[in-house]
C-alpha positions as semicolon CSV with decimal commas, in nm:
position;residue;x (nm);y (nm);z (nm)
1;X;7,641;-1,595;8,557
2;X;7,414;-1,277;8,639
3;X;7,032;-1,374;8,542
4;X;6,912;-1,157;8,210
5;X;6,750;-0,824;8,207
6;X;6,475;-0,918;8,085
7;X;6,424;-1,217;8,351
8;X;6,531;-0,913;8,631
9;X;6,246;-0,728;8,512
10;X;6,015;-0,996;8,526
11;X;6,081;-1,145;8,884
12;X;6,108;-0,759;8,986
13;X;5,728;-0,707;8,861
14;X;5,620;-0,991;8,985
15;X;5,762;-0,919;9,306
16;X;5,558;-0,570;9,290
17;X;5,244;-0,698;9,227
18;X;5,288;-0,929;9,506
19;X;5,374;-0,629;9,745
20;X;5,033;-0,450;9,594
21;X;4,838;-0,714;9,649
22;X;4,998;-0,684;10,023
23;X;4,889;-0,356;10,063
24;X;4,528;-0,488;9,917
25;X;4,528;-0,766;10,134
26;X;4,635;-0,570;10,455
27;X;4,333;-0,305;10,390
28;X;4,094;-0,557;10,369
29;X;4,215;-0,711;10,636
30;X;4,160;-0,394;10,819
31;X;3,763;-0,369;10,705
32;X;3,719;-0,748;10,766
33;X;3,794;-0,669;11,151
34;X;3,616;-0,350;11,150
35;X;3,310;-0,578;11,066
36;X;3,382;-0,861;11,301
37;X;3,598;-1,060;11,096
38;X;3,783;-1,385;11,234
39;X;4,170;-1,481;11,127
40;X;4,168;-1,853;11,053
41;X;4,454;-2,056;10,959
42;X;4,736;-1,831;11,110
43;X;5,000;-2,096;11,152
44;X;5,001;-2,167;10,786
45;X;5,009;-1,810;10,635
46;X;5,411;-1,742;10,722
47;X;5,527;-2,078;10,540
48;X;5,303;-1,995;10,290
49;X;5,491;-1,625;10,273
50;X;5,811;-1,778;10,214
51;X;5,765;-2,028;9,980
52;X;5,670;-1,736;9,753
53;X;5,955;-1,570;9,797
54;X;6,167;-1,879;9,770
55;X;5,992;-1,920;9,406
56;X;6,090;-1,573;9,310
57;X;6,484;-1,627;9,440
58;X;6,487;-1,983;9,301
59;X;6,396;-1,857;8,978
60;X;6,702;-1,654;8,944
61;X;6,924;-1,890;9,127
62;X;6,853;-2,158;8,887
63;X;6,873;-1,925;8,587
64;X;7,212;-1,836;8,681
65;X;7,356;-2,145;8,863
66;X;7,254;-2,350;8,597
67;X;7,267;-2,147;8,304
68;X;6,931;-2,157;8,185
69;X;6,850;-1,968;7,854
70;X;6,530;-1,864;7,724
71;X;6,349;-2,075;7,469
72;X;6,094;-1,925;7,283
73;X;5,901;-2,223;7,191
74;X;5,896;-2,292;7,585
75;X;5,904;-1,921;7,731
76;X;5,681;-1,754;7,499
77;X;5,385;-1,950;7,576
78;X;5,414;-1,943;7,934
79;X;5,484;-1,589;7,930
80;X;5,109;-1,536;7,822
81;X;5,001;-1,823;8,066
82;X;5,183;-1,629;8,289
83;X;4,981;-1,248;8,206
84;X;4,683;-1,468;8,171
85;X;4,712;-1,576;8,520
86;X;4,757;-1,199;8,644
87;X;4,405;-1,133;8,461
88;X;4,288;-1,455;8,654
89;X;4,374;-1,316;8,979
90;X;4,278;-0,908;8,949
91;X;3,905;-1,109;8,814
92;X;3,900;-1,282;9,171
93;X;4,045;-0,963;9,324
94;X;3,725;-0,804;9,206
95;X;3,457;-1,055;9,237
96;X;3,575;-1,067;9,607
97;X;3,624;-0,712;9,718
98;X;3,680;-0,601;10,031
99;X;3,673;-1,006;10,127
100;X;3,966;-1,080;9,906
101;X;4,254;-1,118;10,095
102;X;4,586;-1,311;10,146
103;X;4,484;-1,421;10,486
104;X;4,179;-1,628;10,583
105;X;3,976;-1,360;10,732
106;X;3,571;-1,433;10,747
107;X;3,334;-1,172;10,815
108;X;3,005;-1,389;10,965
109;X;2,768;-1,119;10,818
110;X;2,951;-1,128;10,434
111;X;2,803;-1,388;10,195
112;X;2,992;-1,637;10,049
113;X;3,075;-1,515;9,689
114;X;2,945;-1,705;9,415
115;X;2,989;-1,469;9,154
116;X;3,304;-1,417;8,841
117;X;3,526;-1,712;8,887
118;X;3,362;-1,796;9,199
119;X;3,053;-1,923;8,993
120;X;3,242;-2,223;8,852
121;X;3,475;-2,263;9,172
122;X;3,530;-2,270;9,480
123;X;3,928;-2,157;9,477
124;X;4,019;-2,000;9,157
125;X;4,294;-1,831;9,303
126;X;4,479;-2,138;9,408
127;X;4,459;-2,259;9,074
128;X;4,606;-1,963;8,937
129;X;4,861;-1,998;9,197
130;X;4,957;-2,356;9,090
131;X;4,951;-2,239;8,703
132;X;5,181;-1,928;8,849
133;X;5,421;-2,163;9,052
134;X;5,512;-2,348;8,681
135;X;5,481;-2,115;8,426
136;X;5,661;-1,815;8,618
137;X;5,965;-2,027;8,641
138;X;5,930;-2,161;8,269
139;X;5,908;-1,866;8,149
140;X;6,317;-1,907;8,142
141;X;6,285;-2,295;8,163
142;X;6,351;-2,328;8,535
143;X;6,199;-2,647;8,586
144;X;6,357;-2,766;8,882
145;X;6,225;-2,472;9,070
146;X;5,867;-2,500;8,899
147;X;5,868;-2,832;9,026
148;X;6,056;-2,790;9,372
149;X;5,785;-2,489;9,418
150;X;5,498;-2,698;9,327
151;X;5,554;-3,025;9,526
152;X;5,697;-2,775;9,847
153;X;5,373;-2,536;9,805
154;X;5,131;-2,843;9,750
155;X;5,067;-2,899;10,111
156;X;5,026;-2,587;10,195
157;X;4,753;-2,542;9,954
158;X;4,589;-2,856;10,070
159;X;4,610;-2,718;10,425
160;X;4,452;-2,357;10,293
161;X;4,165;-2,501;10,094
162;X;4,064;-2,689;10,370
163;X;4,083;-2,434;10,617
164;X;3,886;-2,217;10,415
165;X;3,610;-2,504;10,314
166;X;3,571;-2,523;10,705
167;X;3,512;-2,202;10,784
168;X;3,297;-2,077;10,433
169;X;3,129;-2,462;10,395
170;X;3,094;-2,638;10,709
171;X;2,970;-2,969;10,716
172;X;2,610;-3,075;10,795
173;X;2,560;-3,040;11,173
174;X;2,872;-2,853;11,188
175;X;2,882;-2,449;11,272
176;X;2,908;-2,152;11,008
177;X;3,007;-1,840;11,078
178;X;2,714;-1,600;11,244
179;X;2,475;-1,524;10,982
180;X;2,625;-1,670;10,682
């Protein structure tokens, strides 16, 4: 069975926003160095990569190898999760700037942000990539890829946070970035 139109157009915008927030990412990137920025956590970015794009193909696989229909009392509501989510992560776009970024790049003269989400959190993004990695899928109740996605991307996450706590929020003792 051939996923729905309307689930096409989803995955397919989703899958464009991704790609702008490549472009985003690969600019900043590009100041972050130009300041004397550091890459940190290399090894985990590519399996990071492709779980994403497994979530966007398991979405339609599932839909169509398992005949999965849309049910509004399901799909609505994580639908606007879903937009919600989207606002989430342009607000951490922004409150980051330039330092926002796919990658872990750190720029030792750059401030750790504390400001927009960042004022209640340390990683709002990852949150709204856990809320995206169950509602995206629900939106057509794919469950088993909302929940293969989650417990796959879990690790990774874990792996991210920490690299990033290490670098932004070393321990007592430990070494920070230059000038932080």
């Amino acid at each position: 069975m051939t996923p729905p139109a309307s689930l096409l157009l989803l995955v397919t915008a989703i899958g464009a926003v991704r790609l702008v927030e490549l472009a985003v990412a690969r600019r900043n990137a590009r100041w972050a160095f130009a300041q004397g920025g550091t890459e940190y956590g290399q090894r985990h970015y590519p399996p990071m990569v492709v779980l994403h794009i497994c979530l966007l193909v398991g979405i339609l696989a599932e839909v169509s190898l398992a005949d999965r229909a849309f049910t509004p009392l399901i799909g609505g509501p994580c639908l606007a999760v879903l937009v919600l989510a989207q606002a989430g992560r342009a607000w951490c776009m922004r409150a980051l700037g330039p330092q926002w970024n796919t990658r872990v790049v750190v720029v030792p003269t750059a401030p750790v942000v504390t400001t927009g989400p960042y004022r209640w959190m340390r990683h709002p993004n990852y949150l709204i990539v856990v809320i995206e990695g169950i509602a995206l899928p629900l939106v057509h109740t794919a469950w088993l890829t909302a929940l293969l996605f989650t417990l796959a991307n879990t690790p990774w996450l874990v792996v991210r946070i920490r690299t990033e706590n290490k670098v932004l929020w070393p321990a007592p003792g430990g070494t920070a970035p230059a000038a932080r």
